[in-house]
C-alpha positions in Angstrom: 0.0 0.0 0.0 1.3 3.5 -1.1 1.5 5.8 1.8 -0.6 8.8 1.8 0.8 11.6 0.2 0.8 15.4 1.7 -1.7 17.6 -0.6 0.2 19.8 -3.2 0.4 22.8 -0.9 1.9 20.8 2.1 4.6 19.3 -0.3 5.7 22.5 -2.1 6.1 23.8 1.4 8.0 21.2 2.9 10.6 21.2 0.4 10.7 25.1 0.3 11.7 24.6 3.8 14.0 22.1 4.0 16.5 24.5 1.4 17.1 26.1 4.7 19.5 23.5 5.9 21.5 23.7 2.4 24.7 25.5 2.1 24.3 28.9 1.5 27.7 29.0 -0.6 25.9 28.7 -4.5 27.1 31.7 -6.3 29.5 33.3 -3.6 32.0 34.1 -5.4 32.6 38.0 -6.8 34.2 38.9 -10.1 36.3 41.4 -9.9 36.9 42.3 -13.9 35.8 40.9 -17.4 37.3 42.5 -20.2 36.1 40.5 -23.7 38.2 43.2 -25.4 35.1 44.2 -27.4 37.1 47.6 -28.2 38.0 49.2 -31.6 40.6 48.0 -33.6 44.3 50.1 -32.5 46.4 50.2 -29.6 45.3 49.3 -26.7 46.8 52.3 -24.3 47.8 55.8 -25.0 51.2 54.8 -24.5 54.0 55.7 -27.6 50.9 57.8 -29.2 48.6 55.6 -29.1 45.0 55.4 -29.7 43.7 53.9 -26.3 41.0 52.1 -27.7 40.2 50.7 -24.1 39.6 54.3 -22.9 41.8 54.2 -20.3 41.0 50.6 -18.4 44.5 49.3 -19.3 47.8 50.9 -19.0 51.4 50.5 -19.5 54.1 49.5 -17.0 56.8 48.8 -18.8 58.7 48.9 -22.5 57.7 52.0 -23.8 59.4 54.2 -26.0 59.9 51.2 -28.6 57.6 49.8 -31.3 55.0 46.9 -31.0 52.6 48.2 -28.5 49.6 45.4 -27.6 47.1 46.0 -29.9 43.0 44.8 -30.3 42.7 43.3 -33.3 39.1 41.7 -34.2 38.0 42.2 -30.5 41.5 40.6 -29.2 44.5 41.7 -27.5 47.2 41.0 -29.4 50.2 40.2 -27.5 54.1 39.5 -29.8 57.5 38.0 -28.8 58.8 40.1 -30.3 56.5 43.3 -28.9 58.0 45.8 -26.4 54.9 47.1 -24.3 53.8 45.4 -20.9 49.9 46.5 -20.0 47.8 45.9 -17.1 44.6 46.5 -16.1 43.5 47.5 -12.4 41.2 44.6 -10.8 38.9 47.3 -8.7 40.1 45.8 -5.3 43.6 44.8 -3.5 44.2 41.3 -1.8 44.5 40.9 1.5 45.1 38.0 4.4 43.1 35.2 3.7 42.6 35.2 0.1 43.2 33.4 -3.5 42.3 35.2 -6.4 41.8 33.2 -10.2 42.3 34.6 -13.5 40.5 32.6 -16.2 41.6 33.5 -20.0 40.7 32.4 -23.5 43.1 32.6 -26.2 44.9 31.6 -29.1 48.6 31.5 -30.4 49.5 31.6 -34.1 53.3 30.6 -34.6 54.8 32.9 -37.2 58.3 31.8 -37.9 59.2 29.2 -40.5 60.0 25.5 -39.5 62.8 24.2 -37.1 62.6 27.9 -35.0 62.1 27.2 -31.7 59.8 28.6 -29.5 60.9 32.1 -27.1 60.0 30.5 -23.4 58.9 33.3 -21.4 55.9 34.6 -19.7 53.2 36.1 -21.3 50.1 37.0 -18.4 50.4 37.3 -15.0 48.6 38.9 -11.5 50.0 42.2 -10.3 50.6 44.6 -7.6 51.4 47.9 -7.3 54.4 48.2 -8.1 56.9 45.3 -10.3 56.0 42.4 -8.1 54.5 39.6 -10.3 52.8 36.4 -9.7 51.4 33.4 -11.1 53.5 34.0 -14.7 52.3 32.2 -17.3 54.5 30.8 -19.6 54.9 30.0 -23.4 57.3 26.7 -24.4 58.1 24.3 -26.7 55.6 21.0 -27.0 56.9 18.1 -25.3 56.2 16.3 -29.0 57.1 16.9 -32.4 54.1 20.3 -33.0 52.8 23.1 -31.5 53.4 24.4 -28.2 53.1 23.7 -24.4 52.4 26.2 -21.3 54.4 26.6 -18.5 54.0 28.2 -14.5 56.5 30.2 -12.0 54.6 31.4 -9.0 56.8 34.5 -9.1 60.5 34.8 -10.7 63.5 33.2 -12.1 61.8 31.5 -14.8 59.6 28.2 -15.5 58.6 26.0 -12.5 56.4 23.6 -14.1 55.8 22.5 -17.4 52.3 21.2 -18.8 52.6 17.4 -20.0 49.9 17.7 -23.4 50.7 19.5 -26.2 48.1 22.1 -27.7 47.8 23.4 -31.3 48.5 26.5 -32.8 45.5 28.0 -33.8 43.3 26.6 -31.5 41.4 28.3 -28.6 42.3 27.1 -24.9 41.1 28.1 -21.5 43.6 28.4 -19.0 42.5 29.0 -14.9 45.5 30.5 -12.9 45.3 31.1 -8.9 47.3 32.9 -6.1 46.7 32.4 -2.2 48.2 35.7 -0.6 48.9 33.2 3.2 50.9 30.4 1.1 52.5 32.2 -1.9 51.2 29.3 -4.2 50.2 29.2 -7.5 48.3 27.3 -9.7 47.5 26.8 -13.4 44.9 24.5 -14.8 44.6 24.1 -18.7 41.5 23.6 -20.4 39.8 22.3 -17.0 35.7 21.1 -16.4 36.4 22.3 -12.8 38.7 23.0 -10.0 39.4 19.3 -9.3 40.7 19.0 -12.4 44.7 18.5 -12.9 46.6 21.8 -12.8 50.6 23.1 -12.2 51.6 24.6 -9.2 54.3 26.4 -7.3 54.7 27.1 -3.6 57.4 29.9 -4.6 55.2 33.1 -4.4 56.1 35.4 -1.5 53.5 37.1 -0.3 52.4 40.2 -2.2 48.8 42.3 -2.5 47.7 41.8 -6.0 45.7 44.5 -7.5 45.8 44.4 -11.6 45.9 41.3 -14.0 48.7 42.0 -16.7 49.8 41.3 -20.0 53.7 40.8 -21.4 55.6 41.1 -24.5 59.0 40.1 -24.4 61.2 42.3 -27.1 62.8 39.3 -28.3 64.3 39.7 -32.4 65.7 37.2 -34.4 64.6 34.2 -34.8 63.0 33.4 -31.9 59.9 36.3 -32.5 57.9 33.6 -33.6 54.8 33.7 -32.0 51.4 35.8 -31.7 49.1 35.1 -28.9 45.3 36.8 -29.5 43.3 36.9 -25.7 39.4 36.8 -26.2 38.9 37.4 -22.5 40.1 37.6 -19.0 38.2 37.6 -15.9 39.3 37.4 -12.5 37.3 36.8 -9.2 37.7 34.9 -5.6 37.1 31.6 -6.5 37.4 29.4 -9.4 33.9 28.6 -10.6 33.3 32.5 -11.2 36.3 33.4 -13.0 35.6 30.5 -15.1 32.5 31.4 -16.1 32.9 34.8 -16.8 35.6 33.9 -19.3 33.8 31.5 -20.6 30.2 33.0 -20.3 28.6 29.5 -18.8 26.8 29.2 -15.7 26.5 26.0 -14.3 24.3 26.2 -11.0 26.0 24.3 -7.5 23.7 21.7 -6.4 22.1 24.2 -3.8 20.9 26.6 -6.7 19.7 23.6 -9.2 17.3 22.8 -6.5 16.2 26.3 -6.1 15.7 26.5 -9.2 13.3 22.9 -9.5 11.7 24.3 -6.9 11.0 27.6 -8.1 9.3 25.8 -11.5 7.1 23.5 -9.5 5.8 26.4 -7.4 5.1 28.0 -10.9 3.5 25.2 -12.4 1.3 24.4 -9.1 0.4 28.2 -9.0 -0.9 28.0 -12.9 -2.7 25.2 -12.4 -4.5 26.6 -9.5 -5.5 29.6 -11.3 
């Protein structure tokens, strides 16, 4: 024998109430800055002359006075080996005890040289205070194979700490999550992740700094070596993962707390329209 079953009103109510006792957590996170680049075509700063197509929101820090300033092309940021200008953009708040901040980017790199050149290893995005202290560097590389290229992580200076294992292709579009806990100095990078669980690089090298801008870095290299053109589509950063992730990527995908709201929310709907 089935057991009796509340009437509609009783059951709508009795799950509306037991969301009390779920964590309260879905959605907690707070981004701090998108930028989709969605700017006019020209440089990106005043800097050298330029046209400061971003009306002011990014600025340089460093390698001015030469040529190859970071430019928006086709609603992207175009950053060059062989480019001179280093940009950042202020995040709207300053870190402090207690935190981790994430960056999330999409982006593509086109190599440019002819066969056999080798790929410039250095860093190409990064967090940053308010003055030269950098952190969470991501870095540019050769692949581990025979093609395109790999990505690299140093929580702060003196060059490459860890190297990702897969090699991605030119061309492509990749996501890449990058963190930076102000108590522990560590860093992390995940490549193309579903979520924070999955794998990622770290570093425990970071000494503690307040981040306050996300940055971007061209490296002045000549020669042979000036091989490679990375375009950004977008940057977000924000407090935890999930958020940065899907501002970059524009998805939403609802904790298990909020999927319920939301059932919930369309039964009460449909029980109100049929009462009507």
């Amino acid at each position: 024998m089935k057991s009796p079953q509340l009437p509609r009103p009783a059951r709508i109510a009795s799950l509306l109430a037991s969301l009390a006792f779920l964590p309260t957590n879905a959605f907690s996170g707070t981004v701090f800055l998108y930028d989709g680049f969605d700017y006019a075509d020209g440089q990106l700063t005043d800097t050298d002359g330029g046209a400061n197509v971003s009306g002011g929101n990014w600025t340089a820090h460093s390698g001015i006075g030469f040529t190859d300033n970071v430019d928006v092309i086709g609603g992207k940021a175009q950053v060059l080996n062989s480019g001179s200008e280093d940009v950042n953009r202020l995040i709207g708040t300053t870190m402090t005890a207690g935190q981790t901040y994430y960056f999330a980017a999409q982006f593509a790199v086109n190599f440019t040289g002819t066969a056999g050149d080798a790929i410039n290893n250095d860093y190409f995005l990064h967090f940053k205070d308010g003055g030269i202290g950098f952190r969470t560097r991501v870095y540019l590389d050769n692949p581990t194979g025979a093609s395109g290229y790999s990505l690299g992580l140093s929580a702060s200076s003196g060059g490459q700490v860890a190297k990702w294992a897969t090699d991605l292709n030119f061309g492509d579009t990749q996501l890449i999550v990058g963190s930076y806990a102000f108590d522990t100095g560590e860093a992390k990078l995940w490549v193309n992740p579903t979520d924070e669980s999955s794998p990622f690089l770290t570093d425990t090298n970071g000494a503690t700094i307040a981040i306050e801008s996300i940055a971007l870095r061209q490296d002045f290299i000549s020669g042979p070596v000036a091989n490679n053109e990375i375009l950004i589509d977008a940057i977000a950063v924000g407090d935890d993962f999930s958020s940065a992730f899907a501002s970059a990527t524009g998805t939403v995908v609802p904790e298990p707390s909020a999927a319920l709201l939301l059932l919930c929310g369309s039964s009460l709907m449909v029980f109100t329209r049929r009462r009507q």
